[in-house]
C-alpha positions in Angstrom: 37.6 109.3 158.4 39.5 112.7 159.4 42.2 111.0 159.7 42.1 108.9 156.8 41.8 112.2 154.3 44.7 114.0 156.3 47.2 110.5 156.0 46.2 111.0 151.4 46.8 114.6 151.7 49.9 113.5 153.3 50.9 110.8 150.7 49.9 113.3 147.8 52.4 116.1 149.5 55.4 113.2 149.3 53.9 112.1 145.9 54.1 115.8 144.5 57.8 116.4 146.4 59.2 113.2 144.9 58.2 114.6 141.1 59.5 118.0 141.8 62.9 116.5 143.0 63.0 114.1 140.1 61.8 117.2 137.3 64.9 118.5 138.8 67.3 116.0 138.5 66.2 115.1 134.7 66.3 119.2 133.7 70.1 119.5 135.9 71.0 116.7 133.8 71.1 118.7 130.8 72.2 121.8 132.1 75.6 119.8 133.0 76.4 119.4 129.5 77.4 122.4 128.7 78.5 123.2 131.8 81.4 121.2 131.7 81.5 121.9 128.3 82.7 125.3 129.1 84.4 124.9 132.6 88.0 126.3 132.5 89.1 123.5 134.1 88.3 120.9 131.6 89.3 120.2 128.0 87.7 122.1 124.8 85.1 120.2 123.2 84.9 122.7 120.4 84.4 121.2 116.7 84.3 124.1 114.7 84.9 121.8 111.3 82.2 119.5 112.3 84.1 116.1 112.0 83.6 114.6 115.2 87.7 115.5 116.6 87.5 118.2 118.9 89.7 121.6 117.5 91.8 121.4 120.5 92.8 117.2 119.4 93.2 118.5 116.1 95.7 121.4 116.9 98.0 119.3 119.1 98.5 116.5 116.2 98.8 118.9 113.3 101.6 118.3 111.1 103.8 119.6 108.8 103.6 118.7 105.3 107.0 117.9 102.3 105.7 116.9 99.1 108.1 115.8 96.0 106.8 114.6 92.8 107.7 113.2 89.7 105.9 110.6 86.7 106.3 108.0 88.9 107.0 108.8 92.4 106.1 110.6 95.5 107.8 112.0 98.2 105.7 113.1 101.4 107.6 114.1 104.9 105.3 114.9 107.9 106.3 116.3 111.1 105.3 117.7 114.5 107.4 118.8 117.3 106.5 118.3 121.0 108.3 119.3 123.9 111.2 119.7 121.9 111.0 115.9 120.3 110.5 115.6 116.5 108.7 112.7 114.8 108.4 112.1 111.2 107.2 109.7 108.9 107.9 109.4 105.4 106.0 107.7 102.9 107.0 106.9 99.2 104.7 105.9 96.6 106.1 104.4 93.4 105.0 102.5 90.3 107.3 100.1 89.2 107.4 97.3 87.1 106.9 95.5 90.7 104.0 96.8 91.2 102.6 99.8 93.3 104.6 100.1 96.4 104.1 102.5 99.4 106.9 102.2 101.8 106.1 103.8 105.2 109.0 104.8 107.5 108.4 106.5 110.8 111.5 108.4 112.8 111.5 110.3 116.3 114.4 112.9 116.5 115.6 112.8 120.7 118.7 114.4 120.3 119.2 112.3 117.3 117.4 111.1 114.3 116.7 107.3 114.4 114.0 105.1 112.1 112.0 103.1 114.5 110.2 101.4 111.9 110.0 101.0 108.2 107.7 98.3 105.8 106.5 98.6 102.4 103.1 97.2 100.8 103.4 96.3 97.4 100.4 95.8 94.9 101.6 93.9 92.6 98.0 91.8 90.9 95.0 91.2 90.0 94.0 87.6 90.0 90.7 86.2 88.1 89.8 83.0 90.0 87.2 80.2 90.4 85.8 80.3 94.4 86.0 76.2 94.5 85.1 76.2 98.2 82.8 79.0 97.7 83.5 81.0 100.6 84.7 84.3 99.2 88.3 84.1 99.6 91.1 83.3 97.3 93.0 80.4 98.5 95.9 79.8 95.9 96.0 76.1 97.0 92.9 75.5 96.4 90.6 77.6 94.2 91.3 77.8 90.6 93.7 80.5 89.5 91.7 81.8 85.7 93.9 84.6 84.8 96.9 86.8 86.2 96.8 90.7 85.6 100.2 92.2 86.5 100.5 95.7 87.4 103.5 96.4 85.4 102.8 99.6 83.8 101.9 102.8 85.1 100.8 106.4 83.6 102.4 109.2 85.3 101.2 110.2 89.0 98.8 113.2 89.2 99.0 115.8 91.7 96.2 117.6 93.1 94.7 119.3 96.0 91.8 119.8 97.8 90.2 121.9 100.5 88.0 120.1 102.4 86.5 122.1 105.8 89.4 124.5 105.3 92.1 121.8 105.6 94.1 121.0 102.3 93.5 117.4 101.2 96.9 116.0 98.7 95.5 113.9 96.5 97.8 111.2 94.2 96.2 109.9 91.3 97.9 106.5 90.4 96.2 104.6 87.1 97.9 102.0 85.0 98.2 102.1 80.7 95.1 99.7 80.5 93.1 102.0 83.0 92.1 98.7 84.9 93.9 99.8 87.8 93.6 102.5 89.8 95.1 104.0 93.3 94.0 107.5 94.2 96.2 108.4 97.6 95.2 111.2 100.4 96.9 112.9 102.9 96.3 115.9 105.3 97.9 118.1 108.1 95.2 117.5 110.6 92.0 115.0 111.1 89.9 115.6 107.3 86.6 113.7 106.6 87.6 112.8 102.9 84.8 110.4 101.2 83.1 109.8 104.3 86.2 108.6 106.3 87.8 110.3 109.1 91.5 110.3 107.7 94.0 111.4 110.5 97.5 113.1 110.4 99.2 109.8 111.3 98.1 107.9 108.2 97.5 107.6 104.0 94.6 106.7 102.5 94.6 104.8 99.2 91.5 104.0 97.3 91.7 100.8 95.0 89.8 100.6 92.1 89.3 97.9 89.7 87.7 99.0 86.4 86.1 97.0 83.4 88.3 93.9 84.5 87.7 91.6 81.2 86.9 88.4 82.7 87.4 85.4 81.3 84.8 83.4 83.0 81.4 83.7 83.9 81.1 82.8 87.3 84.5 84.3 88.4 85.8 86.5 90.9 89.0 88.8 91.4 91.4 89.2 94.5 94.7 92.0 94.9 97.4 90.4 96.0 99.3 92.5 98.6 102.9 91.7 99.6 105.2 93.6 102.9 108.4 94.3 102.3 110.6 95.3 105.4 114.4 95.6 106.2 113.7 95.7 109.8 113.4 92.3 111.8 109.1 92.9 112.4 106.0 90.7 113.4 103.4 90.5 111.5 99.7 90.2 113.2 96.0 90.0 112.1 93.9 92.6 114.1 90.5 93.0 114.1 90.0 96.2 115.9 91.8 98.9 114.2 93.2 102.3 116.2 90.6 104.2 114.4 87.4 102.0 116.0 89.3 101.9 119.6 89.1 105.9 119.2 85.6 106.1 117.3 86.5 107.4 114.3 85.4 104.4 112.1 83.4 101.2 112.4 84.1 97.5 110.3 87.8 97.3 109.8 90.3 95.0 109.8 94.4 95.2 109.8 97.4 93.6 109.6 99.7 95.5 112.5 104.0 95.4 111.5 105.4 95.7 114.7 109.0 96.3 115.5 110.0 96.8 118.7 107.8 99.3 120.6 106.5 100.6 117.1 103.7 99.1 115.1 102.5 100.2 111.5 99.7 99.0 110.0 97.5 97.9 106.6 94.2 98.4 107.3 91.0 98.3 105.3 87.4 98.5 105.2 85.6 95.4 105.3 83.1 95.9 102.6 84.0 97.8 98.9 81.8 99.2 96.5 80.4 96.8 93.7 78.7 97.9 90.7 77.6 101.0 93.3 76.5 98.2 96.0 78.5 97.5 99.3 79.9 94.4 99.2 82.0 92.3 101.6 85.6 91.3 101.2 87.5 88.4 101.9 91.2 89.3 103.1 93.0 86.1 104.1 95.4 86.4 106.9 98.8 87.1 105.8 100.8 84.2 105.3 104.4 84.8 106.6 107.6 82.9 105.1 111.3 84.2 103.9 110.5 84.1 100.5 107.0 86.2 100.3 104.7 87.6 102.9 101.6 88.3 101.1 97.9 88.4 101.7 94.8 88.8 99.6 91.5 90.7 99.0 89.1 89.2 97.3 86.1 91.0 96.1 82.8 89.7 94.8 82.6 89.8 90.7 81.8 93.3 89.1 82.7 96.2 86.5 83.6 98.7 88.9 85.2 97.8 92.4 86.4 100.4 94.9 87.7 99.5 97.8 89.5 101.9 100.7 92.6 101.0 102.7 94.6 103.0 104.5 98.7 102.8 105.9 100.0 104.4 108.8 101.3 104.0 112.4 99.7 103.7 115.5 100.1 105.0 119.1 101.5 108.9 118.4 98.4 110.4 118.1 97.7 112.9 121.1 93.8 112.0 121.7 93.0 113.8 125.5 89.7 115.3 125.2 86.7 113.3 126.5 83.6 114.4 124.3 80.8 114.6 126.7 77.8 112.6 126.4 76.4 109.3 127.4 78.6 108.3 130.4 77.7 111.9 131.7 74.2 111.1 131.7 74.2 107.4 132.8 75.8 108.6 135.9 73.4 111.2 136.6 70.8 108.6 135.8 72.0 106.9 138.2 72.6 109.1 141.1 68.8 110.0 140.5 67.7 106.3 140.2 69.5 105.3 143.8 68.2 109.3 145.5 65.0 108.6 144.7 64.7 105.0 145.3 65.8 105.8 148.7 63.1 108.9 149.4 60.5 106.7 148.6 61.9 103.7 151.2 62.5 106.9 153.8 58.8 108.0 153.1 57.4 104.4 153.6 58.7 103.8 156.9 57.6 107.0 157.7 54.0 106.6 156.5 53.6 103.1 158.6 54.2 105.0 162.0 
């Protein structure tokens, strides 16, 4: 009987250490955060703007900005030095009778000054159309083509800025004379959440918007039609993932990636627009490649007012090295308490059967 109360108080001492040891585990586990949130030895995971890129990411990919203007054309030059190697990309938005075109040209000065890359995306329609294999996309051999809306004529570009989180947001206000059309273009030194999208230094973001399209059926729908333009010799690829989702800074995008050599621009977009105030999803078809046009569509579900976010830009020169700290930090002290205590408790039961 002694003996059997003695063995209990026995068990109830290993009981009590084994919930002391994994209280301490589960309280160290949130002391490490900041710990190595703070450690000289590892990166600053600072955010002082509150966007989700850490201050120190931000200051090694801020650029410098050139802006030129005029009715019906923009100029924009940005640059950043590292380790004595320049690398610019200049974008140049015009409204022609084309069309709106945004040609994108990136550059790396190494002694010399050499374009690695160039493309243009011209936006050059809108087409009213009958979905005759109801799926939501615009197939021009096969659905019914209503009505062609060419983008022909253009007011003169507004130039404005905003500061946003202390970072100055360029904003490009592009409508044509009928108002139906609109393109409203950012850009920004640094990583700027601008309409709830993280826009980085590397890239433009241009806001469609189709307004008070006068449709000519009733059970009609509208695509853009989007041509690329280059006068380099590039591939063109559909991409699912986008460099923005691979570095977590957006969710439910797709792209088409102009690669040329060891460079790769892209057209990328959001997969759902806003209808009538409602998110929608859009169709894009993949681009179809030939010598005569490469051209691709986006096809939006029928309303009065359609916005619809895309952005240009290149990939791969962004300067990403700090490793937020979070859940991988606590799976693996989840784990290192998981296996120490599982083996405690095997330890204590060989002991107890002696």
């Amino acid at each position: 009987m002694e003996f059997s109360k003695l063995k209990a108080k026995q068990m109830n001492k290993k009981k009590l250490m084994l919930s002391g040891l994994l209280a301490i585990i589960v309280i160290s586990s949130f002391l490490y955060t900041p710990v190595i949130g703070d450690s000289d030895d590892d990166l600053n995971d600072e955010d002082e703007d509150d966007d989700g890129i850490s201050d120190q990411d931000e200051e090694e990919n801020k650029r410098k900005l050139e802006i030129e203007i005029s009715d019906n054309e923009v100029q924009i030059e940005s640059s950043l030095e590292t380790e004595g190697i320049s690398n610019e990309f200049h974008v140049k938005i015009s409204t022609e009778d084309e069309g709106l075109k945004i040609k994108f040209e990136f550059e790396i000065d190494n002694n010399t000054l050499e374009t690695e890359i160039e493309y243009k995306i011209v936006v050059s329609e809108i087409i009213e159309f009958i979905d005759t294999s109801a799926d939501g996309f615009y197939n021009d051999s096969i659905d019914q083509e209503v009505k062609v809306l060419l983008l022909d004529e253009f007011k003169p570009i507004v130039y404005t800025t905003e500061v946003i989180s202390n970072d100055t947001v360029h904003i490009f206000s592009i409508e044509t004379v009928d108002e139906v059309f609109t393109a409203t273009a950012y850009v920004t030194t640094e990583f700027t959440i601008v309409n709830d999208v993280i826009l980085a230094p590397n890239q433009l973001k241009v806001d469609f918007g189709i307004h008070n399209f006068n449709y000519t059926e009733d059970d009609s729908a509208l695509a853009l039609k989007v041509k690329f333009e280059s006068e380099f010799e590039v591939d063109y690829e559909n991409d699912d993932e986008t460099e923005d989702e691979e570095n977590e800074h957006a969710d439910n995008e797709q792209e088409v990636e102009i690669a040329a050599g060891d460079y790769i621009g892209f057209f990328s977009w959001i997969e759902t627009a806003m209808v009538d105030g409602v998110e929608q999803i859009v169709k894009a078809t993949p681009i179809e490649t030939s010598e005569g046009e490469n051209k691709m569509y986006l096809s939006y579900p029928r309303g009065t007012e359609i916005i619809h976010d895309p952005k240009v830009g290149i990939t791969d020169i962004l300067q990403l090295q700090t490793t937020p700290v979070g859940s991988s930090e606590i799976l693996i002290i989840s784990a290192i308490a998981i296996f120490t205590i599982t083996g405690l408790t095997v330890l204590f039961r060989k002991k107890s059967k002696r």
